[in-house]
C-alpha positions in Angstrom: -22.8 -10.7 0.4 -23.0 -14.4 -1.0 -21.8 -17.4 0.0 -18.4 -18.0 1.5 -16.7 -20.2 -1.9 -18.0 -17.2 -4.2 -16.0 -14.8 -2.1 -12.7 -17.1 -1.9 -12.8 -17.9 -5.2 -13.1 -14.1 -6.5 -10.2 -13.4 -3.7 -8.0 -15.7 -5.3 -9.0 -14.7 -8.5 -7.6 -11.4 -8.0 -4.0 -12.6 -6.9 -3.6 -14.1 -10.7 -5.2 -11.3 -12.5 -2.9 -9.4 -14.1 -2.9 -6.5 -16.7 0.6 -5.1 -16.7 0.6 -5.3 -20.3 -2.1 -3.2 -20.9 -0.8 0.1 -19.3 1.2 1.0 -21.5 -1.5 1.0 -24.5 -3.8 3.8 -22.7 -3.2 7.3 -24.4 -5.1 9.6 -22.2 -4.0 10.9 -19.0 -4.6 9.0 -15.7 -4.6 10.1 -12.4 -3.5 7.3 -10.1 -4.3 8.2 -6.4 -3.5 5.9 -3.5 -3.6 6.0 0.7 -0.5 6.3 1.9 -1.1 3.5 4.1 -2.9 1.3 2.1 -2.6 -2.6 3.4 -4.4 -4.1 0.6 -3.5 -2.3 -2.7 -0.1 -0.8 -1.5 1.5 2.0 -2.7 4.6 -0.1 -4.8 1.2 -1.0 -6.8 0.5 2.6 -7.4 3.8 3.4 -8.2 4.4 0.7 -11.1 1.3 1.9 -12.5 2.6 5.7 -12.6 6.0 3.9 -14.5 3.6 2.1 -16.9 1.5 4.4 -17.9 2.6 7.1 -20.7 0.7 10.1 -19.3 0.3 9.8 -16.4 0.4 11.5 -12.3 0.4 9.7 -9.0 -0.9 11.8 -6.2 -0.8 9.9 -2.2 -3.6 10.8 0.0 -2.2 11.6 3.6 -3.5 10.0 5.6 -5.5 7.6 3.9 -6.2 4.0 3.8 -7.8 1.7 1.3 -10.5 4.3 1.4 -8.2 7.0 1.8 -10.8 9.0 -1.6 -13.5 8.7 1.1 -11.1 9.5 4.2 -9.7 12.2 2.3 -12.4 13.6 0.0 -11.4 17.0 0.0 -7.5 16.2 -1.1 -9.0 13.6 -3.3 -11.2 16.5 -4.8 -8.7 19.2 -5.5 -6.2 16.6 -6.8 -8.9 15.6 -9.2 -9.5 19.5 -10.2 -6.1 20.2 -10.4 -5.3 17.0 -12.6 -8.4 18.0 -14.8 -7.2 21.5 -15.1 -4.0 21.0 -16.1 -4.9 18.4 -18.9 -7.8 21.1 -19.8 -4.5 23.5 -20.5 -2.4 20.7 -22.1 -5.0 20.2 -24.6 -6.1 23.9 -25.7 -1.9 24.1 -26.4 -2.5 21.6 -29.0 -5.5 22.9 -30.5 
């Protein structure tokens, strides 16, 4: 796993990174899926990424976790096929 001041240092790391900014530059759709009780990447973090994003969906697995794709792989997999599908029709209405 490595030594103890590698993983602090890459912990803290991840408190200051921060790429807000970039959001709202992506043009393709995103799917932003979270666990509904999520401790370490809460749900507030999902839902600022739904309001930055210009095409975007948020879907919450229930119940899920930090792991909740893995807890949850069948939502997680027809929330994914549903997401696809629709961007599928989306894009043959522009073509």
């Amino acid at each position: 796993m490595g030594s103890p001041g590698v993983l602090a240092r890459g912990t803290l790391a991840m408190f200051k990174f921060d790429e807000a900014q970039t959001l709202a530059t992506i043009n393709v759709p995103v799917l932003v899926m979270c666990g509904a009780s999520d401790i370490a990447t809460k749900p507030v973090a999902s839902d600022r990424m739904k309001a930055e994003l210009p095409y975007s969906e948020r879907v919450t697995l229930k119940p899920g976790g930090h792991m909740a794709l893995m807890e949850q792989n069948e939502q997680f997999a027809e929330a994914v096929s549903r997401f696809s599908a629709d961007c599928s029709l989306r894009n043959s209405h522009l073509n």
